[in-house]
C-alpha positions in Angstrom: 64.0 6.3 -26.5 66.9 3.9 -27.9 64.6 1.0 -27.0 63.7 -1.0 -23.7 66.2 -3.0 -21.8 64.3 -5.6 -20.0 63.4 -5.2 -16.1 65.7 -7.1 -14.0 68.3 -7.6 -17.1 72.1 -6.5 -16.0 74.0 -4.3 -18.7 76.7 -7.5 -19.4 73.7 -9.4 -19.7 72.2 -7.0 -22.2 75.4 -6.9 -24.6 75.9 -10.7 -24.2 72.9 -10.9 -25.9 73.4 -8.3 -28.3 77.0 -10.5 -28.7 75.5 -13.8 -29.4 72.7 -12.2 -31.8 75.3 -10.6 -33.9 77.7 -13.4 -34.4 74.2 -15.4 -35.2 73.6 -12.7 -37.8 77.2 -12.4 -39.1 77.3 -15.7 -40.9 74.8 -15.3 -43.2 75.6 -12.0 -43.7 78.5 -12.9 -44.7 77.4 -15.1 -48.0 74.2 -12.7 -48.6 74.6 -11.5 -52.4 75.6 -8.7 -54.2 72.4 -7.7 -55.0 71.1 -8.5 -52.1 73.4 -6.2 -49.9 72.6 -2.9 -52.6 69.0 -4.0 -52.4 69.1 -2.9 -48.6 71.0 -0.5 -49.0 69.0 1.5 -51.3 65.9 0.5 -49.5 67.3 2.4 -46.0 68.2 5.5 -48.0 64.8 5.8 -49.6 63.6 4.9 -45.6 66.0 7.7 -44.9 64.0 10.0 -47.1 60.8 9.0 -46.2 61.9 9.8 -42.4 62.9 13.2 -43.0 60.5 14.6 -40.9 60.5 12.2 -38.4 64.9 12.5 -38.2 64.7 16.2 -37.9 62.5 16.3 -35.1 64.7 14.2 -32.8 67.2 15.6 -34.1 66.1 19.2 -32.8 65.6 17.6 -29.4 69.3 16.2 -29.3 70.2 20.0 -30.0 68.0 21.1 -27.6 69.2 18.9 -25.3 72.8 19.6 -25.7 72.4 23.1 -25.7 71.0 23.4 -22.2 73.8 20.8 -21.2 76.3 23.2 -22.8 78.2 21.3 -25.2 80.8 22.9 -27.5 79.7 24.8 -30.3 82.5 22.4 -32.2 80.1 19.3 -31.4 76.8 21.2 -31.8 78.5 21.6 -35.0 78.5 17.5 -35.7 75.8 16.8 -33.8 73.4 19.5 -36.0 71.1 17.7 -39.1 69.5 19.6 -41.5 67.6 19.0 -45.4 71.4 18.8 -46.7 72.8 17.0 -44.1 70.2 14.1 -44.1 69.9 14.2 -48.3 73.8 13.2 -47.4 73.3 10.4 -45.5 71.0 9.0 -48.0 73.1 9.9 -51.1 76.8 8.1 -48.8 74.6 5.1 -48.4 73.6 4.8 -52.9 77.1 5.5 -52.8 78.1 2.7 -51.4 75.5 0.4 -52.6 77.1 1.3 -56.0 80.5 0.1 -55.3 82.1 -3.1 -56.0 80.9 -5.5 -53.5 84.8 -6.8 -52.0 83.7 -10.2 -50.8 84.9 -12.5 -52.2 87.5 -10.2 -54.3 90.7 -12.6 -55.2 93.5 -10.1 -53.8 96.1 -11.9 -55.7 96.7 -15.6 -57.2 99.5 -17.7 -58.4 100.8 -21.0 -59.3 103.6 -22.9 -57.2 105.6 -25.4 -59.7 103.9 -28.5 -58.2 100.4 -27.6 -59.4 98.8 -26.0 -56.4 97.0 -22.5 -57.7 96.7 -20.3 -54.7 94.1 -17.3 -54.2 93.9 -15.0 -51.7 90.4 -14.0 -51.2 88.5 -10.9 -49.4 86.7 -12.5 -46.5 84.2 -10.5 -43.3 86.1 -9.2 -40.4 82.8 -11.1 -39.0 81.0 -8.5 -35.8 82.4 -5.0 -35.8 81.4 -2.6 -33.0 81.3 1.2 -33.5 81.4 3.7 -30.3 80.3 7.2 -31.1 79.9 11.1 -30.0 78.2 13.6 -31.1 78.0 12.3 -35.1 74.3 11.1 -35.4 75.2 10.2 -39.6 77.7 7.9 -38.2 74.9 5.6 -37.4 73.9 5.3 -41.0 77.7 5.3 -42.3 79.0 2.8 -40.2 76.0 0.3 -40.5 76.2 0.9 -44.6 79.9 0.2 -44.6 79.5 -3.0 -42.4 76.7 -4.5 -44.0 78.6 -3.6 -47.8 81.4 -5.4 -46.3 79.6 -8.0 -45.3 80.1 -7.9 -41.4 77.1 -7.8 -38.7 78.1 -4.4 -36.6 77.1 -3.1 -33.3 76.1 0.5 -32.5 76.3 2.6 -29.3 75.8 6.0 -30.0 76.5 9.1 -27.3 73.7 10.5 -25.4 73.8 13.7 -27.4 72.5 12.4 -30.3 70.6 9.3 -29.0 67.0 10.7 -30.4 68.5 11.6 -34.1 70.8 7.9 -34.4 67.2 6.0 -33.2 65.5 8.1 -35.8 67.8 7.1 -38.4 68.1 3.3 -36.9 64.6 3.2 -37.7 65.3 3.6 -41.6 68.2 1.0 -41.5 66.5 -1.3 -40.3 63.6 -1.3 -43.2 66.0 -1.6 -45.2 67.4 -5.1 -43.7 63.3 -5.7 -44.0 62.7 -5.4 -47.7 66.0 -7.1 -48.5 65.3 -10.2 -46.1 68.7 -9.9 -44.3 68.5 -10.6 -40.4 67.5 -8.0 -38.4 70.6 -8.2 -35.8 72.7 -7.4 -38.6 72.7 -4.1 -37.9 72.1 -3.4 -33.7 71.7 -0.3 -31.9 72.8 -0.6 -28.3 69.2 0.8 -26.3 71.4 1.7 -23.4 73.5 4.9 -23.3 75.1 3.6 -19.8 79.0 3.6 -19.8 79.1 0.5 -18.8 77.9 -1.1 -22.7 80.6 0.6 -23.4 82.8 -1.6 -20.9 81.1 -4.7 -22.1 82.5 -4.1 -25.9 85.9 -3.7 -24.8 85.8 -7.0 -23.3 84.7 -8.1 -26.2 81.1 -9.5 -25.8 82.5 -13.6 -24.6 84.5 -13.3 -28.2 82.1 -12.3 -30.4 83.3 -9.1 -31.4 86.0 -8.8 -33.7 87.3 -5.5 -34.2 86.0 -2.5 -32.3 86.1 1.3 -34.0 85.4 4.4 -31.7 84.4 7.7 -33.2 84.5 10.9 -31.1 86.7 13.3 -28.4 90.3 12.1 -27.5 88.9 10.5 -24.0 86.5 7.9 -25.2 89.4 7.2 -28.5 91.9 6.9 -25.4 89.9 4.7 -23.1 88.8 2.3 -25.9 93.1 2.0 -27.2 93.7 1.3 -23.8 91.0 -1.0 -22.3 89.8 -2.9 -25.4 91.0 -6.8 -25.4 90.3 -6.3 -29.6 91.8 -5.0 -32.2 90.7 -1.5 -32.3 91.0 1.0 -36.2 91.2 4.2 -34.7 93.1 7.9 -34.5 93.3 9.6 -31.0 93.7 13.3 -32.3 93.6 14.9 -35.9 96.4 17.2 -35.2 96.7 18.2 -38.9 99.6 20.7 -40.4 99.7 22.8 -43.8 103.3 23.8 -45.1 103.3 26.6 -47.4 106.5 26.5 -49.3 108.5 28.9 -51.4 107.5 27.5 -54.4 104.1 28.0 -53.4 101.3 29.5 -55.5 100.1 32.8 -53.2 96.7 32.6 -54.7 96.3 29.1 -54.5 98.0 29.2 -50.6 95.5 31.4 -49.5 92.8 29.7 -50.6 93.5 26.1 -49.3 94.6 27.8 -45.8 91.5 29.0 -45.3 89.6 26.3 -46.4 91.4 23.7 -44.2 91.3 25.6 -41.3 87.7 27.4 -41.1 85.5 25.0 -43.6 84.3 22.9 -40.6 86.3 23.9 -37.7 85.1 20.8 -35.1 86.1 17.9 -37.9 89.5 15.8 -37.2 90.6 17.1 -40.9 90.7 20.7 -40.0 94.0 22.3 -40.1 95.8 23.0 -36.3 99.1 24.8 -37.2 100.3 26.6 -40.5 103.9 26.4 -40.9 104.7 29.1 -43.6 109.0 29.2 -44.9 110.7 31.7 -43.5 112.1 33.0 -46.6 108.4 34.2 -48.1 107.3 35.6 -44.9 107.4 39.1 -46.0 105.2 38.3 -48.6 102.8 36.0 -48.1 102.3 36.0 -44.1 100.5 38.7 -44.1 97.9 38.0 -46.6 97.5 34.5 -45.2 96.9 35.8 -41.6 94.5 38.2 -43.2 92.5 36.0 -44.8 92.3 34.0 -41.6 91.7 36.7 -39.2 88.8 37.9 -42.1 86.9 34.9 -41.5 87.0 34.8 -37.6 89.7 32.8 -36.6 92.4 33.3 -34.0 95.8 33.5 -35.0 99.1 32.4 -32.0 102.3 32.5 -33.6 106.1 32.2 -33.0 108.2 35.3 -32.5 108.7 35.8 -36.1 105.5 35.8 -36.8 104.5 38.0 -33.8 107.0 40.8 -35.0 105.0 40.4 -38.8 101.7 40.2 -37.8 100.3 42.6 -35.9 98.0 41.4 -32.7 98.5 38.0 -32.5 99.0 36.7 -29.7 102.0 34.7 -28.8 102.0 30.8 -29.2 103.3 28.6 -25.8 105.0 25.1 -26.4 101.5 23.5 -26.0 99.9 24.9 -28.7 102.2 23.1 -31.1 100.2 20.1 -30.0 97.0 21.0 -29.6 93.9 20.1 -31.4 91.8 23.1 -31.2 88.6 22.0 -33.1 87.7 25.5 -33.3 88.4 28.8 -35.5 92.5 29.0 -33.8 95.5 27.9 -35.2 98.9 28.0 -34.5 101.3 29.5 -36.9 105.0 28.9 -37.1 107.8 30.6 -39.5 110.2 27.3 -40.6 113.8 27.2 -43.1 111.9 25.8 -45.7 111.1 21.9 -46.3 113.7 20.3 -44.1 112.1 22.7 -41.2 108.5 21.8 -42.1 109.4 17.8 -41.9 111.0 18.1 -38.7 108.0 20.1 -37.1 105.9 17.6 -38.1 107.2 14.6 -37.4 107.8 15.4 -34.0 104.2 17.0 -33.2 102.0 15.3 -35.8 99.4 12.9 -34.6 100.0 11.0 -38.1 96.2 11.9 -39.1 96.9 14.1 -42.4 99.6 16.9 -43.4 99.5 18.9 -46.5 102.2 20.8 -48.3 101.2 23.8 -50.7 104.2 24.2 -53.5 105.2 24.3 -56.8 108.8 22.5 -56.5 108.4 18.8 -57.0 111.4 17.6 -55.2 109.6 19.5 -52.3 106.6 17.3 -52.9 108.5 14.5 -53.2 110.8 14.8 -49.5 107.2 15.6 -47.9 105.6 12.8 -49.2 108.6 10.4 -48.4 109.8 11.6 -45.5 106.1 12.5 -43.6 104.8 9.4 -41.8 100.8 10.1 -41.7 97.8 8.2 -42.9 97.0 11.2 -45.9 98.9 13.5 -47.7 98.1 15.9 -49.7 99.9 18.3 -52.0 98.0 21.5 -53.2 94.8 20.5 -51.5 93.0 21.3 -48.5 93.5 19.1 -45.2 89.2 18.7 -45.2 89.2 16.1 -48.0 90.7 14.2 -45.1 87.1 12.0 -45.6 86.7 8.6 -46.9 83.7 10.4 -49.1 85.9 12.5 -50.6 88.4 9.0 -51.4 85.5 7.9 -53.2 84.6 5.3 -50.9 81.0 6.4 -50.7 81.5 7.2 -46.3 84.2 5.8 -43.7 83.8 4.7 -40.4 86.9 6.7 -39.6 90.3 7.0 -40.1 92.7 5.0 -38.9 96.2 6.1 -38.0 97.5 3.2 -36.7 100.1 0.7 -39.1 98.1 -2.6 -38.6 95.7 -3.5 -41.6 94.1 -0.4 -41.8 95.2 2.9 -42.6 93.6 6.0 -43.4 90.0 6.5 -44.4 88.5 3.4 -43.2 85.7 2.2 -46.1 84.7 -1.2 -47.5 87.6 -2.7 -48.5 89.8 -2.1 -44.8 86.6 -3.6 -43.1 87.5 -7.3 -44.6 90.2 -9.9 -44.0 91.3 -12.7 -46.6 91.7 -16.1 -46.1 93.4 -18.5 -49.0 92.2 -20.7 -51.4 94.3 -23.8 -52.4 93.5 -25.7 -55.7 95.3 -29.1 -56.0 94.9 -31.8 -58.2 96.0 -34.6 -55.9 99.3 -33.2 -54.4 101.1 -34.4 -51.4 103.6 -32.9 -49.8 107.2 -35.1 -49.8 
């Protein structure tokens, strides 16, 4: 199915060698052109295209599959491809063959008084390893980003989508083909034993350099604890909307709904709605509505218990749950100070939005609110490096080391410096 691991060949054997051909490929990957990265690109997303067919069919046994296994609807959700979904994957990856290549970018220069110019210049991270769920357009996403950036990745994919991200695999590696790039650029780990899995977080004998995992809160907390590399990631999306006095009803209403029911089962969607107490009369109700209208589960504080009729009383735990699915927890707060203090205790630093009109409201939630995003009159679902204009993301990093946030083309790189003398020694 992924491919064929040779008889008599141990799993740390396997990734070793995966390992070693990655490094191999990462070097000259790392000086390949311009137009020679967008030329691969644009040659998997026209494979992508071709594949349709081909994609959708493996992608209906992976449903199949996961249906009898009895998978959440939430990841049936991620794990589902259809005519759209794939005509995205191919349109993220043009996308991103159409941005400014960073290699090579000079981040900032100067001069020191003694002649020495100094530039510091956007380099590779070098190999990058991605470990999935569920997500089969990660495959494509990831590998775009990685080979955009420069950097040879390697891919291991969840069982649930195995079929579709082989399907898709397929396409990439055409592209690498046409372009003349090495084929162990972009690698596909043929295995979905855990223990692969166990093998990156070692590290592959130091040739991985940075390891990103994409999926549920156990496999995000097993890689933050167990990997010996630096790891981008976010363990929960635990994402609030504050609806202040200022706010716009009409415009409240409609970004609610949107960041809570638009795609429940994404780390974007909104978990608890904290509305100011002082508007409650007024606009809880039609809120609650709205949400109730379009299937979705309402647990709420006493005040809002005693507003809204049936719904059904929030515990301590809900506060800090991610539901991934049409509930959400709703809270009545004394205004913005009660809404940053909410927060900042529950939040899981992912992304927080505030509806209002008031700037200085604006301005204390975006100062005093440490997460990744904010957003101010906007739904919590353009939580998406696509959306940032980065063309995809491999994720979204909450941590406070190097990258933060969507994680695109320009977080995957490092710098090194550049020192241009004229025959200076130092005294």
């Amino acid at each position: 199915m992924l491919g064929r691991v040779d008889a008599g060949q141990s799993i740390a054997d396997l990734m070793a060698d995966i390992g070693r051909k990655a490094r191999a490929a990462a070097q000259p990957l790392s000086i390949a052109t311009p137009n020679q990265k967008a030329a691969a690109l644009l040659a998997m997303a026209d494979a992508i295209d071709r594949r349709k067919v081909e994609i959708l069919h493996a992608n209906a046994q992976d449903m199949t599959n996961g249906e009898k296994a009895g998978i959440a609807n939430s990841l049936l959700d991620r794990l589902k491809l259809d005519d759209k979904r794939i005509a995205g994957i191919s349109e993220s990856i043009r996308m991103i063959a159409g941005l400014n290549d960073p290699v090579g970018e000079i981040i900032a220069e100067w001069d020191r008084p003694n002649g020495l110019h100094i530039e510091r210049v956007r380099t590779p991270l070098g190999v990058i390893g991605v470990v999935y769920e569920s997500r089969p357009n990660v495959t494509a996403d990831a590998a775009a980003l990685c080979l955009k950036s420069g950097n040879a990745v390697i891919l291991r994919g969840g069982s649930d989508s195995a079929y579709s991200s082989n399907a898709i695999y397929q396409a990439l590696l055409e592209g690498l083909e046409a372009a003349d790039l090495p084929k162990d650029s972009i690698q596909l780990v043929p295995t979905t034993d855990r223990m692969a899995v166990g093998e990156m977080l070692k590290g592959l004998d130091g040739n991985l350099d940075v390891i990103i995992p994409r999926g549920g809160k156990s496999l995000v907390a097993r890689v933050q604890v167990d990997a010996r590399v630096p790891v981008f990631s976010h363990l929960e999306g635990l994402c609030h909307v504050y609806i202040d006095a200022s706010a716009d009803l009409a415009m409240a209403r409609k970004i609610v709904v949107n960041a809570k029911m638009r795609r429940t089962g994404v780390c974007g969607s909104a978990e608890t709605l904290l509305v100011d107490r002082l508007i409650a009369p007024s606009h809880l109700g039609p809120l609650l509505e709205d949400l109730r209208a379009a299937g979705c589960e309402i647990r709420g504080d006493e005040g809002v218990v005693e507003i809204f009729a049936n719904t059904k009383p929030a515990t301590d735990e809900d506060w800090s749950t991610e539901y991934l699915d049409a509930i959400i927890s709703v809270k009545l707060v004394n205004g913005v100070d009660g809404a940053i203090q909410h927060i900042n205790q529950y939040s899981s630093h992912h992304t927080e939005a505030v509806i209002a009109e008031d700037s200085h409201v604006v301005e204390r939630f975006f100062n005093e609110i440490d997460s990744a995003i904010l957003l101010h009159n906007a739904s919590t679902q353009f939580a998406d490096g696509g959306e940032f204009g980065m063309g995809a993301e491999i994720g979204i990093a909450t941590g406070k080391m190097h990258a933060r946030g969507p994680v695109g083309v320009e977080q995957l790189t490092s710098f090194k410096y550049r020192v241009r003398g004229n025959g200076q020694t130092r005294p």
